[in-house]
N, C-alpha and C positions, 0 to 999 in steps of 0.2 A: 647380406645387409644386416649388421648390427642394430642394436637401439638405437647405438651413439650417433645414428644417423638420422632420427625421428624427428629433433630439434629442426633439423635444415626442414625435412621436409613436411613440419607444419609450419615454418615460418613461409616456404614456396608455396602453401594453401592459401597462404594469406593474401600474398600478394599477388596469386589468378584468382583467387574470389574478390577482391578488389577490380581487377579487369572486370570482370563477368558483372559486377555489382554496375560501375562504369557505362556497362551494354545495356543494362538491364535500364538504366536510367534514361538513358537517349533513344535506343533504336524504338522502343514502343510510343514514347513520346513523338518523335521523327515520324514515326507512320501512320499517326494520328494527322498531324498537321498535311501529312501529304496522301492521305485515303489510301495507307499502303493493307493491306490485309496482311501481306507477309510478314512486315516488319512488325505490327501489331500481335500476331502469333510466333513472335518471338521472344515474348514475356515470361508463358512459362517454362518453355526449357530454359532460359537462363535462369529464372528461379531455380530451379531444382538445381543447377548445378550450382550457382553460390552457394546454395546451401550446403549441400555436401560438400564443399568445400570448406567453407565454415566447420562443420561437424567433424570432418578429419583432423584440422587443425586443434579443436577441442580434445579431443580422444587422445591425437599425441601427446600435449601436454597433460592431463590425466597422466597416460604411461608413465611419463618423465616424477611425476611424483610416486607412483606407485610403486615405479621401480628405484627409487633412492638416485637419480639421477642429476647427481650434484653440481655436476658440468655447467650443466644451466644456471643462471645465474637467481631466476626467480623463484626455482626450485629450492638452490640450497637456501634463502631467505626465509623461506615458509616454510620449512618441512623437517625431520628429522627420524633419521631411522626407527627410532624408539615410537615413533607416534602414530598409535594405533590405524589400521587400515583405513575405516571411516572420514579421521578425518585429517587423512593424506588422500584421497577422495576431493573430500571440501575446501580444504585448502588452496585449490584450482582457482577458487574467486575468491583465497586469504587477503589477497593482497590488491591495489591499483590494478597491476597488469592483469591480472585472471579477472576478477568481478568485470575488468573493461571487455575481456573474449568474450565471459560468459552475456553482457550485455547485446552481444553481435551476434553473439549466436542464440537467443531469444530472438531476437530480431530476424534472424533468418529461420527459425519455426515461424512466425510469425507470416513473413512474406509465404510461406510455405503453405501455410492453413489458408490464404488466401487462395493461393495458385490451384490447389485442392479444388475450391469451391468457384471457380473462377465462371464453367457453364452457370450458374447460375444469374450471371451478372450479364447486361448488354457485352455486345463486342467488344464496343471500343472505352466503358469503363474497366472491368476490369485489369486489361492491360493496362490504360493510364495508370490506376490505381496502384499496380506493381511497379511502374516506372515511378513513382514518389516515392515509395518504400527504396527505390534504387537508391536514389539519393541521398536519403537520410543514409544508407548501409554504405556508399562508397565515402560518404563524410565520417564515421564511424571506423572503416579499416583503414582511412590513408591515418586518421588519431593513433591508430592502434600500432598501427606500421611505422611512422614516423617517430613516435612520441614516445611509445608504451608495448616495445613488443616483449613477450613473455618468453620470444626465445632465442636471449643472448645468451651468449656461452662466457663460460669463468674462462681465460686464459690461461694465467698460470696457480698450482698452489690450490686446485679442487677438495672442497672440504671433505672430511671424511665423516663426520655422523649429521651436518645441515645445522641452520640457526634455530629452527624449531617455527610453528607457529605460535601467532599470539595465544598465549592462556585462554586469555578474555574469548578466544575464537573456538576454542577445543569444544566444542557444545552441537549437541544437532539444533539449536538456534541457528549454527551456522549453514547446516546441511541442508536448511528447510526455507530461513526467510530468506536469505538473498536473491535464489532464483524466483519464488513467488512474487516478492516485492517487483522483482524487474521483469516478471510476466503484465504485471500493470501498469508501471511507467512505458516500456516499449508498448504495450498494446493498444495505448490511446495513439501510437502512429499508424494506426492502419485507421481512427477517426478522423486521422489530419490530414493524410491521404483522403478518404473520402470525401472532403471538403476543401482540400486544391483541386480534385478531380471535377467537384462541382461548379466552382468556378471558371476553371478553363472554359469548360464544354457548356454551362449556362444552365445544365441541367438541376436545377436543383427545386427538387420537387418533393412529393410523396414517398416519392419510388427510393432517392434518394436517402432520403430520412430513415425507413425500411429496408435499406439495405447497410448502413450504417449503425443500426443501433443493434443489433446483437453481437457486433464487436465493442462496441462500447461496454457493452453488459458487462460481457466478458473480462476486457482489462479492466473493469473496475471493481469487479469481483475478485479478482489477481489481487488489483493495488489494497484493496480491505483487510483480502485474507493477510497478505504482507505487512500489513500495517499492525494487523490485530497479531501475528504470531510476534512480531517485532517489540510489539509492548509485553508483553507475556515472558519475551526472552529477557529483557534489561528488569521485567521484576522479579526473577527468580537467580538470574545469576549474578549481577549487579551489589547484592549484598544490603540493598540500603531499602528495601521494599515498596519503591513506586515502582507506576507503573507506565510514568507519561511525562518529559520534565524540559518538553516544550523547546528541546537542543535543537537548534539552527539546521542539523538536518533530517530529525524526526519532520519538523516543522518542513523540511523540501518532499518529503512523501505525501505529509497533510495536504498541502495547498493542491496538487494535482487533483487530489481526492475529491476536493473541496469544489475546484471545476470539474469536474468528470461529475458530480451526483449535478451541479447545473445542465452539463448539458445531456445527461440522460432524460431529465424532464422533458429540456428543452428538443431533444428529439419526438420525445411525444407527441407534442402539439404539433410539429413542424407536421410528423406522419398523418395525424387524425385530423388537422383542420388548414394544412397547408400555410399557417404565420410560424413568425419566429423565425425565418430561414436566415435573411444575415446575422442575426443573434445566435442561433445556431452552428455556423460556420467561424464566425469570430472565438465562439468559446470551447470548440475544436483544436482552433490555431491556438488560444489562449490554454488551452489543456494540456494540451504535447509540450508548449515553450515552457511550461512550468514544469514537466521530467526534464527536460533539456537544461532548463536552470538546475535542477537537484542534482544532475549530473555535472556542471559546472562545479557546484557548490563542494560538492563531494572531491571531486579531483584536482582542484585546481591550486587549494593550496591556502585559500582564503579565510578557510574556516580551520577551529582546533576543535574537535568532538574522536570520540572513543569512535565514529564511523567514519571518520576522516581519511582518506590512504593515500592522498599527494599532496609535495609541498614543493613542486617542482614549477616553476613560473612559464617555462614554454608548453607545457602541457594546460593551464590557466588561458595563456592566449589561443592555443589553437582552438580550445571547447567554445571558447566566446567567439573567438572567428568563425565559427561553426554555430554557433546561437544565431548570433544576427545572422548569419545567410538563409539559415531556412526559415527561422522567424522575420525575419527582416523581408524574403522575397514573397514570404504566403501572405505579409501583411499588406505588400505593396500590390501583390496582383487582388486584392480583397479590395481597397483603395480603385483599384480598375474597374472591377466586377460590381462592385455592391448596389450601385443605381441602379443594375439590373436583376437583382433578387432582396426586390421589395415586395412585402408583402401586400396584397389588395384586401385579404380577408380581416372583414372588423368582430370583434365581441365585446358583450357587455362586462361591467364591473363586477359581476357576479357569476361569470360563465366563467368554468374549470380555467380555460385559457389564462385569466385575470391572476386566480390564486397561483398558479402556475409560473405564471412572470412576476410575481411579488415574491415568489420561493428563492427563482433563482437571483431574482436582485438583492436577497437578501444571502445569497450565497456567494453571491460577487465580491458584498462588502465585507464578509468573513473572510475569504482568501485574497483581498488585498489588505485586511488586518493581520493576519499572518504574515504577507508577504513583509510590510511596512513593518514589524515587529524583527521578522529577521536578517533586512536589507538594508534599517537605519546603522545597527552599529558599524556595519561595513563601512559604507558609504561614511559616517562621521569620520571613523580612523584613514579612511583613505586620503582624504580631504586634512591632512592632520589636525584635525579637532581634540585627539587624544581617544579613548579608548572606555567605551561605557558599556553596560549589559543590559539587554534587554530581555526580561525572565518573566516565571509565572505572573508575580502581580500584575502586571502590564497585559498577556495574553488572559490571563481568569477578568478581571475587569472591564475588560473590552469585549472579547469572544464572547464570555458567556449569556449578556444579555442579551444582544444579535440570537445566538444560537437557540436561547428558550424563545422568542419572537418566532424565530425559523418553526420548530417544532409545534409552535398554535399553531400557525397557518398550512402547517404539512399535513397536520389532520381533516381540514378544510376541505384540501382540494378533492380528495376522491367521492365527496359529499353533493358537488357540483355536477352540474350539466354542463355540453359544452355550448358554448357561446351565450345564453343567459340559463341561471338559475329562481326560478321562486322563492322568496322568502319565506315560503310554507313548509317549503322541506330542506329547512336548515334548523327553525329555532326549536322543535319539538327535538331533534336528537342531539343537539348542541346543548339544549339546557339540561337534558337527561345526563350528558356524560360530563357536566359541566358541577351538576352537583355530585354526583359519583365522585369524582376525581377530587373535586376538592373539599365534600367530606371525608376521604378514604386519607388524604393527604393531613388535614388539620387533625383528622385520631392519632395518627405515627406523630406528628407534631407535639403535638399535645401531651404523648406517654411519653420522650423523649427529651423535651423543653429542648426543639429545634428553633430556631430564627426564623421569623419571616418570609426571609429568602430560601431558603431552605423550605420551608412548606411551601412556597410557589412553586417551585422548579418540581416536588415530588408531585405535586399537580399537573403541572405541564407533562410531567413523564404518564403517569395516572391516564389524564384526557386524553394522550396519544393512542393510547392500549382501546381505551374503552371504546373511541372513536373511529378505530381501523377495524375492531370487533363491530360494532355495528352497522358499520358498512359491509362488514363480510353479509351479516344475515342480513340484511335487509336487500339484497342483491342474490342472496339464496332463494329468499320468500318469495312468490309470486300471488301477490295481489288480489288477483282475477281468480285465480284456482281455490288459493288459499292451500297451495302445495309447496312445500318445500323442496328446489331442485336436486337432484344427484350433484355433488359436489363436484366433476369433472364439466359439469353446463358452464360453468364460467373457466375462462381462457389461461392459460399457466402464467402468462406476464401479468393477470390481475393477482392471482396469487405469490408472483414476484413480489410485489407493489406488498402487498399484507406481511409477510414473512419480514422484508427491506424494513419497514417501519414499527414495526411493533421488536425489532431485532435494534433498532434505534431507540425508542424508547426502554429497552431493557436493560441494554448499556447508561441510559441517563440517571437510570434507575441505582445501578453500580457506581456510577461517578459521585452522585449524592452522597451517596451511602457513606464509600468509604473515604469522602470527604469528611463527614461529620459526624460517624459513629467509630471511630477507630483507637486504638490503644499504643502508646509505644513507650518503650522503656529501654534504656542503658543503665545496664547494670555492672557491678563486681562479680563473680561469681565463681567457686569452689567445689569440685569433685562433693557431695555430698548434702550444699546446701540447695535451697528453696527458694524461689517468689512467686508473691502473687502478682497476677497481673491481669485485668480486664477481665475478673472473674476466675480465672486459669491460676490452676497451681503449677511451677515449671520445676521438674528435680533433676537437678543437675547428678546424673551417677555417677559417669567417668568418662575419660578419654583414655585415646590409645592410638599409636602409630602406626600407620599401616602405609604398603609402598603401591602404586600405581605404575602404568605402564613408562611415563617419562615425567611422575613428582613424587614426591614426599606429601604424607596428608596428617596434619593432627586431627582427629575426628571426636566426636564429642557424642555422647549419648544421654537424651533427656529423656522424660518421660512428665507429660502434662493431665493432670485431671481436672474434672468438673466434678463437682458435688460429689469428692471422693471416687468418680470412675475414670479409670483410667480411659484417655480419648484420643492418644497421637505416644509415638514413641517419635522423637525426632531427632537426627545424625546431621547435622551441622557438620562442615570440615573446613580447613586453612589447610590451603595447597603450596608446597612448593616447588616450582617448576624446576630443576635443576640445570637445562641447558639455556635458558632465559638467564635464570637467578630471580626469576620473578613469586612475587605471591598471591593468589587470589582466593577469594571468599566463595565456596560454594554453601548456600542456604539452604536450610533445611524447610519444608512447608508440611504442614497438616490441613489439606483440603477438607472444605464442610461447602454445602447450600448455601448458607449463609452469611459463613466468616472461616477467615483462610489462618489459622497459626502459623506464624512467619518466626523463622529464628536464625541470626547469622553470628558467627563468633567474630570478635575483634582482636584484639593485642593481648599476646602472653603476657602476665604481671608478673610478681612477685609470689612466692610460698605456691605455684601451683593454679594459680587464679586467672581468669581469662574477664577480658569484658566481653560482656555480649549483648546484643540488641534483641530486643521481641517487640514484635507485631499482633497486635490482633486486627485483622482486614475483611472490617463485615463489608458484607456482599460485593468483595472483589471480585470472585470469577462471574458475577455477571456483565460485566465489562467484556468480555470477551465471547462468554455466551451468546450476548447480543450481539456480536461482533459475526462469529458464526453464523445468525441469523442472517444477516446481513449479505454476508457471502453465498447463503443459501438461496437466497431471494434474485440477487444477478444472476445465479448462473441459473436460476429457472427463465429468466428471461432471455437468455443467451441464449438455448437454447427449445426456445418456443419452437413447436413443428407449426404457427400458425406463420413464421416468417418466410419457412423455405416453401410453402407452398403458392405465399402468396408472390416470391423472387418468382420459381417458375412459370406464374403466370403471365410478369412480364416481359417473356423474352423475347 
């Protein structure tokens, strides 16, 4: 057996893990409805072999780029002898076809980590459970098989060094966010699964909630991390130094985000006080349909963005035929189901609960602002209305006050008791952290001659901090003793919660910032001259040619001082790809705590001269810091030993 015979036989993976996928979705579902035992422990052997069936199919195409295997036709598009191992690697999900494997095959880890844990669940959930995941996975391979499969062969005329891939992709950006990202989009289907499974069966309870929410944790910990490496990637290699610019489908990552932190909440209550359950379920179904649109979004052809990879229109209709079927049939049996998972348990205006359902309704109307932000200009142009943008003004005006609203009342809630709270033990630490926060805000204000709004919102971030800090210790202290506990006495998911939020607030803190403290300048500049800038002397010494594995690079040597000490040498380059013909801008940064030195070159001039951009970007990397945080904070929840003890005890 040659290579040259790999192609056939991961496309034949494809299409018996398509079968298996098909089994996996009926026969457990089939043996529910008819009390079968066997058919119901039929779940996960077929798991495990989709999966490995999937995972071959991945590994071969890997080979096929590894090994310069031009035959293929997805391969000689993306790849090129010259390009370094790495990312002939990465390039697997360069393109439509790969990022679509690599989609299915997250997905089938996914069913996989279920299958794992499956004793831990009653009998006849987790089999259901894996029968939805079927679903979703045979709608996904007959896409991939019909529409997009990654292993057609060139005919005649096999290229002999490949087209290369994109420039813009040559980055372990590439290597790092797109499976992270689609760790979180695919992982809210194992929530949406647990929330068909709840409705069929009628189960939908405590148990439910608790079995559900540390997969939620999880892909949302995924989709953050994804989020946060993805803004990090478009500010550093991008050339232009944001870090967020609101593209139609940054904005399909957001919005899932946007429902998955609803309905983490809204797991909580549903777990500790049993309401919220259709609320719960609906923003489950409401969280997956919003990956399933970004997934649309992304492949269909509809949108023009640098994350765009199909513009093929049958590929457009099957995703959306495949949208409304699983969105369209989990809404309809929700429609069936919902009179019978109404909540009976009441609370007051002041019980956690309360603050809790004001968060996520205020989370709602954030991700159908977003949504409405990026689905009008569609909808306009389709309808020939003509062709309009809808961009930051629109999102920063709209979003941002919702968002500072969201952030008072998220410090709130952990402050509460569940079902009512006293007024006693709110206004003594509220007004503590009320003047803290917004003296602490009007100083920076005030030395800086900020706006208004700008010292509220450094307030709002401020109160977040001071007021998740005071709920730490005040939850530490014991009262009656007058003892401080061992810091392990409180539970990891309350630590989640702490880490989650002040990782949010540390980020707002970064957004401010280098909204309104930042520097930038387009300049002329010459081998030997000087500017200042934002404080920063920038000397331009010299360039020089240097060759790369598959470009040309003019590279540029600065050197930046403060107060005459030198603080940053920074190598700026313009790359030229030579089997593209492409050019791209790789940026130079001098990271600091508190401000990032940003520098990218522009267009060769005349006599030697280049233009070039500078940055100064205070407190950018807290944006991401927090971001961190944030991911930290899920996966201690994800991960709580207080879940699988308390799954075992239901069994």
């Amino acid at each position: 057996m040659t290579r040259f015979m790999f192609p056939e036989i991961g496309q034949f993976s494809l299409i018996l893990a398509l079968f298996f996928a098909i089994a996996l979705a009926t026969l457990p579902m089939l043996g529910y409805f008819r009390q079968s035992l066997l058919l119901l422990n039929t779940a996960r052997p077929l798991t495990h072999i989709m999966a490995l069936l999937i995972v071959i199919a991945f590994l071969l195409l890997a080979w096929a780029f590894i090994t310069d295997d031009f035959s293929v036709l997805y391969v000689s598009q993306n790849s090129n002898v010259d390009l370094p191992f790495r990312y002939k690697f990465s390039a697997v999900w360069g393109g439509h076809e790969g990022s679509l494997l690599l989609w299915v095959l997250i997905l089938a880890l996914w069913c996989l980590a279920v299958a794992l844990r499956l004793d831990t669940l009653p009998q006849t959930i987790g089999p259901l459970v894996l029968s939805v995941l079927g679903w979703v996975a045979s709608g996904f391979l007959a896409f991939l098989l019909f529409t997009s499969s990654p292993f057609v062969r060139i005919l005649p005329d096999v290229p002999v060094s490949g087209g290369d891939l994109n420039p813009l992709l040559q980055d372990i950006g590439l290597i790092l966010h797109p499976p992270i990202l689609y760790m979180g989009y695919v992982g809210f289907s194992v929530a949406f699964a647990f929330a068909v499974v709840a409705l069929i069966t009628g189960n939908l309870n405590a148990y439910w909630a608790r079995w559900a929410r540390p997969w939620t944790a999880a892909a949302w910990a995924s989709l953050t991390l994804g989020i946060t490496l993805g803004s990090w990637w478009a500010y550093y290699e991008l050339g232009w130094g944001g870090w967020w610019f609101w593209d139609p489908v940054e904005n399909a990552s957001f919005m899932p985000w946007l429902a998955g932190t609803a309905l983490l909440h809204s797991l909580v209550v549903t777990e500790k006080r049993g309401v919220f359950k259709s609320w719960t379920v609906l923003l489950a179904i409401f969280t997956f349909s919003l990956s399933l649109l970004g997934t649309f979004l992304v492949r269909s052809g509809v949108l023009t963005s640098v994350h765009a990879f199909a513009a093929d229109p049958t590929r457009g209709v099957f995703i959306l035929a495949l949208l409304i079927a699983l969105v369209g049939g989990s809404l309809l049996l929700y429609a069936l189901r919902a009179g019978q998972v109404r909540s009976l348990v009441s609370f007051g205006f002041s019980g956690r609960e309360a603050w809790l359902l004001l968060n996520n309704i205020l989370l709602s109307v954030l991700t159908l602002t977003v949504l409405l932000g990026t689905l009008y200009p569609l909808l306009f142009d389709a309808l020939g209305m003509g062709r309009i943008s809808v961009g930051a003004p629109y999102f920063n005006a709209v979003f941002g006050p919702i968002a500072l609203c969201l952030m008072v009342f998220m410090a709130i809630g952990p402050f509460s008791k569940w079902h009512q709270t006293k007024l006693a033990a709110w206004w003594k630490p509220m007004l503590g952290a009320a003047l803290l926060s917004t003296g602490l805000a009007a100083a920076i204000a005030l030395r800086q001659e900020y706006d208004w709004l700008t010292w509220c919102s450094l307030a709002v971030a401020f109160w977040v901090m001071f007021m998740t800090l005071l709920d730490w210790f005040n939850k530490q202290f014991v009262t009656k003793r007058q003892k401080i506990q061992p810091w392990r006495a409180l539970p990891s998911r309350y630590y989640a919660m702490v880490i989650a939020h002040l990782g949010m607030a540390i980020s707002l803190v970064g957004v401010i910032m280098v909204s309104v403290n930042s520097h930038e300048a387009m300049l002329k500049m010459s081998p030997g001259s000087q500017a200042e800038v934002g404080g920063y002397v920038f000397v331009f010494d010299s360039m020089e040619l240097i060759k790369g594995p598959n470009y040309l690079s003019d590279r540029g040597h600065f050197q930046v001082y403060q107060q005459g000490q030198l603080v940053a040498d920074l190598h700026p380059e313009k790359r030229f790809f030579t089997t593209r013909q492409q050019v791209m801008t790789e940026a130079a940064l001098g990271a600091g705590f508190t401000r990032d030195l940003y520098l990218s070159l522009g267009e060769k001039l005349e006599d030697g001269a280049w233009g070039v951009r500078i940055h100064i970007k205070s407190f950018v990397r807290w944006i991401w810091f927090g971001g961190l945080l944030m991911v930290l904070g899920g996966m201690l929840a994800a991960f709580d030993k207080g879940y699988r003890q308390k799954k075992e005890k239901t069994q």
